[in-house]
C-alpha positions in Angstrom: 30.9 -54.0 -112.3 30.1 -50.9 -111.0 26.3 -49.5 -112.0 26.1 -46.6 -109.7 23.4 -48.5 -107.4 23.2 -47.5 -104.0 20.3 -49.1 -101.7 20.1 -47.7 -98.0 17.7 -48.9 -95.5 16.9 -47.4 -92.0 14.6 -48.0 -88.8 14.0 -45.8 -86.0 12.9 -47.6 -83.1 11.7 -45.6 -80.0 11.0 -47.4 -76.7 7.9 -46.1 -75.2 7.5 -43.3 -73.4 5.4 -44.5 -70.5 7.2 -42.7 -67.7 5.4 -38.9 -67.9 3.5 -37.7 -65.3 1.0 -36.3 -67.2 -0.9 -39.1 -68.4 -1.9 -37.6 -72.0 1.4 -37.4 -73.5 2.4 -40.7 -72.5 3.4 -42.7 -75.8 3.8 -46.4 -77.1 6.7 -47.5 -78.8 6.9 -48.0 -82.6 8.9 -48.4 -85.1 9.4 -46.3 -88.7 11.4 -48.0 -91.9 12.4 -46.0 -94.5 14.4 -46.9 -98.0 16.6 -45.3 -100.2 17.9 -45.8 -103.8 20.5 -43.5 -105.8 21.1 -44.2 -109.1 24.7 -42.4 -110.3 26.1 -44.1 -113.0 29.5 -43.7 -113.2 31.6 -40.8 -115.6 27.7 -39.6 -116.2 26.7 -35.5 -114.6 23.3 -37.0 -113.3 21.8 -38.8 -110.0 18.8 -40.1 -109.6 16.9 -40.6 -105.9 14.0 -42.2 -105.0 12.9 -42.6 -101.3 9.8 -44.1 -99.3 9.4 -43.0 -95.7 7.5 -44.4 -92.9 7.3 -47.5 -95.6 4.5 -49.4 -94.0 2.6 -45.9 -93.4 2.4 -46.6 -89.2 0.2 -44.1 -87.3 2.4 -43.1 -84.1 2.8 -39.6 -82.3 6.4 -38.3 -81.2 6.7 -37.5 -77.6 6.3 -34.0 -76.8 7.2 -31.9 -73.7 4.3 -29.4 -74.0 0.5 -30.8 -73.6 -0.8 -28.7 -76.6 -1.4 -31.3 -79.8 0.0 -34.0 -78.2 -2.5 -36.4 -79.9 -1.3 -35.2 -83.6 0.2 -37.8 -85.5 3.9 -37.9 -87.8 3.2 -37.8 -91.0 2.3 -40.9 -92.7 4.0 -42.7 -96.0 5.1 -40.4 -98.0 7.6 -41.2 -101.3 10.0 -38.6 -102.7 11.6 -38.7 -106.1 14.6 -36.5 -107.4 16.7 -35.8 -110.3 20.1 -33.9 -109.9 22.4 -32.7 -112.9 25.9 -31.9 -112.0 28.0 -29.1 -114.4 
């Protein structure tokens, strides 16, 4: 039967970024996992999402172009929880 469930996963993987010139914005890989659940039942006017990023709250810096706060890192776990009403 249909219960409206729907569970998404996703990983971003970045290879490391060893290759710059400039020693200080040289990176090391990592990888970030995310989930998703949605919740619409069916024939009802309301969804419900819940998300975790970065699930297992891993430290890591994006590679940047420019050498200002090149040592400041993504931002860590974070959990986001919404309720939508369609009329």
């Amino acid at each position: 039967p249909n219960i409206g469930l729907t569970l998404m996963y996703s990983l971003m993987a970045v290879d490391a970024q060893n290759y710059d010139a400039t020693i200080i914005r040289r990176r090391p890989g990592y990888m970030v996992h995310d989930i998703l659940a949605t919740w619409a039942p069916p024939r009802k006017p309301w969804r419900i999402n819940f998300a975790v990023t970065n699930l297992f709250d891993k430290e890591y810096s994006m590679y940047k172009m420019a050498s200002t706060n090149v040592d400041f890192p993504e931002v860590g776990r974070s959990f986001r929880f919404d309720l939508s009403y369609r009329f």
